[in-house]
N, C-alpha and C positions, 0 to 999 in steps of 0.2 A: 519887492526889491528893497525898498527902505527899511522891511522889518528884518532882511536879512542883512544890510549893512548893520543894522544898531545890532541883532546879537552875535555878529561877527565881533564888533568890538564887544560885547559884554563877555563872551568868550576870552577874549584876550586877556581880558583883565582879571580873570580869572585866574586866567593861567601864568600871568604874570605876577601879578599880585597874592590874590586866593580867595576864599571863598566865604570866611567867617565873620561874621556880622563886623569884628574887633578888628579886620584887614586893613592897613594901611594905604588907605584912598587917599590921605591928603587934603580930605574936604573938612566945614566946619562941622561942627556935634550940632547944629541946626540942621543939617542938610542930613547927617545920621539919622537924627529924631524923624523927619518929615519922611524919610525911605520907609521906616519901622510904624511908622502911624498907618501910611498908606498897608504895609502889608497885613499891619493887625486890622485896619478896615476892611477888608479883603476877607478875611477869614472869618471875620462877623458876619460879613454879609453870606457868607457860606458856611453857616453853621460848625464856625471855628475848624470846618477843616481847609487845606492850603495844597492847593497842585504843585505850587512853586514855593520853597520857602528860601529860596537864595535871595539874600537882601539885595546882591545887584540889579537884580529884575525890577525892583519898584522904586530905583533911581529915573530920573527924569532924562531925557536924551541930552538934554545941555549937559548933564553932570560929567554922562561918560568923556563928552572934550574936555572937559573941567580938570577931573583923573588925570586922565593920558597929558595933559598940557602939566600938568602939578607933577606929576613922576615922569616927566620926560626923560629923564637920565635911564631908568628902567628899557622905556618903549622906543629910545632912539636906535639900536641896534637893530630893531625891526623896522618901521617907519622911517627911518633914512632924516626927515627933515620935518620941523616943526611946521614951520610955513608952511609948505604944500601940503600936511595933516589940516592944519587948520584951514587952509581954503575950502579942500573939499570935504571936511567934517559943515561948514559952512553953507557951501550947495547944498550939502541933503538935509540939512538942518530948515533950509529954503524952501525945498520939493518936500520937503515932514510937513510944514506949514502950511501950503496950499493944499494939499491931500484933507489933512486934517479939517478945514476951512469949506470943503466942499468941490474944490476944482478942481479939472484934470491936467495932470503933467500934461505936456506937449510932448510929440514925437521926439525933437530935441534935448528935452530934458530926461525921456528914459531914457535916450542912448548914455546923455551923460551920465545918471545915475546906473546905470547898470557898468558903465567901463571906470567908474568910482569904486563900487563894490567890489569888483573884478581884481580892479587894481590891487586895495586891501588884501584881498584873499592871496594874491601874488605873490606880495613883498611879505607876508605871515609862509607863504609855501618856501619862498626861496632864503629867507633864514632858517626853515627849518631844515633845509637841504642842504643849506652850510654844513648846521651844525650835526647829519645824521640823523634827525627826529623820524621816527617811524611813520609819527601821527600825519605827516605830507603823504601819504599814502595809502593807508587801509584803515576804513571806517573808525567807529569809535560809537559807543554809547554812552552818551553824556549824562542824561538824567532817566531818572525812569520813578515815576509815582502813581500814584490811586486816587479812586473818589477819594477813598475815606482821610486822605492827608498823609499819608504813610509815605516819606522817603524811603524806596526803595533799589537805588543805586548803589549802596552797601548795606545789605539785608542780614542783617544778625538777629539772632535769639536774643530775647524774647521775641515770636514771627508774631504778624498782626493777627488778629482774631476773627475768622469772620463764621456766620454760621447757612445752614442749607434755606435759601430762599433770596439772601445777599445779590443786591447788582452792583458785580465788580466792575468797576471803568481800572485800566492800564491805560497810562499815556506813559509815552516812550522819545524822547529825545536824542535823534542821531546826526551826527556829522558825518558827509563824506568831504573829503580835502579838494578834490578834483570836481564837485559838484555834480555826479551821476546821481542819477533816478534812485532814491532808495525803496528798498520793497520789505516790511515789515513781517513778523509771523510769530505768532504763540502756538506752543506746542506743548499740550500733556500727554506722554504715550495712552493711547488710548478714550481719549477725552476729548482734547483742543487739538486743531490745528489747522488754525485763522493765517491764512497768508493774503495779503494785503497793502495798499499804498498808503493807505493810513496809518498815522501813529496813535492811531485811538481804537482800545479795544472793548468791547461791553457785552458781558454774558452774565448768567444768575448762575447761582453756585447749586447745583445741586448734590443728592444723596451721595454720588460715585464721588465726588470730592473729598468726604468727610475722613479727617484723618490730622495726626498731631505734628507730622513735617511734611504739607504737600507742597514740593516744588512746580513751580509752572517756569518753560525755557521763553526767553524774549531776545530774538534773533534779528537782526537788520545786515541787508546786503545787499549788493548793487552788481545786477547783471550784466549790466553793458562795460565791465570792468575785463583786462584783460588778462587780467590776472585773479588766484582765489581773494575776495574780499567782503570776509562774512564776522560777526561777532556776535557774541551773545551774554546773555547774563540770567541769572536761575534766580529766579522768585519764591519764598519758601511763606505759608498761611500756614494756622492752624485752623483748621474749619469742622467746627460741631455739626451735631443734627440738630434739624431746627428742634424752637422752642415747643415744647407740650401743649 
């Protein structure tokens, strides 16, 4: 629940703000540096490739209140009131720390964190309802990349490279607004089709793959919805035969 309140706000911020290393956080060029150090550690340690390369991801949980308290003017049409942000940015900031440290919340304190979270996700649904937002409503595919480092949430030419013997990993990043079950699936007519609760998918590329635009579909949707509530996004490789 804690990891789902911080990327509820790192979401927001996103989409309030945006996404480029150069986005207007409001924080110091120390605090820039120290995000970019930690993600270029990160990529070293995995052989320079990066599942995640959004610089907001390797911010520190303090910074995100940091953010949101610094562009309040932005985030006060959604968040209603600085004060009550900061209280219960505060709480979970409290329950991040004892988790962290080794102990378990008490009954009392999930409840609280969970009707924290709740809340957030509320007062982000009910301004988007104000203002008509779709996104209060049907899925969404937020990120989507690979072992090999390849942001593939906007997949253009030049497609990555890969060749027959290759293990693909797909990790897949989805929001639903209303919080249903999501249920994942890769489909190649005739090849793939991995349906699943996982957003992690892992197979070797073989012969039948080989070719200079193979698209793979990456589909997420949530059944217990009452309405249709499905999306997807198309994956394009170039994939050789293996080497001689």
């Amino acid at each position: 629940m804690i990891h789902e309140y911080e990327n509820t706000l790192r979401r927001l911020i996103i989409e309030i703000i945006g996404v480029e290393d150069n986005s207007p956080y409001k924080v110091t060029g120390d605090r820039i540096k120290k995000w970019k150090e930690t993600r270029d550690t990160e990529a070293k340690s995995n052989h320079n490739i990066l599942k995640e390369k959004r610089l907001i991801y390797y911010s520190e949980f303090y910074d995100l209140g940091n953010i949101i308290d610094k562009n309040w003017e932005l985030f006060s049409p959604i968040l209603k009131e600085l004060k009550r942000f900061d209280v219960f940015f505060s709480e979970v900031e409290s329950f991040r720390n004892t988790v962290a440290h080794g102990r378990n919340l008490t009954h009392s304190q999930e409840s609280l964190l969970s009707g924290i979270t709740s809340d957030l996700k509320n007062l982000i649904t009910v301004y988007h309802n104000k203002n008509e937002m779709k996104d209060d409503f049907f899925i969404r595919i937020i990120n989507v990349s690979d072992n090999l480092g390849t942001d593939l949430t906007n997949n253009k030419s030049p497609y990555p490279l890969l060749r027959v013997g290759d293990e693909l990993e797909i990790f897949v990043e989805a929001n639903d607004p209303k919080g249903r079950k999501i249920e994942y699936q890769l489909y190649k007519f005739n090849l793939l089709d991995i349906k699943q609760p996982s957003n992690r998918f892992r197979f070797t590329i073989t012969n039948k793959f080989v070719g200079e635009f193979v698209g793979i579909a990456v589909y997420a949707s949530t059944h217990d919805s009452d309405y249709p509530n499905e999306t997807s996004k198309s994956l394009y490789y170039t994939i050789l035969p293996a080497k001689d």
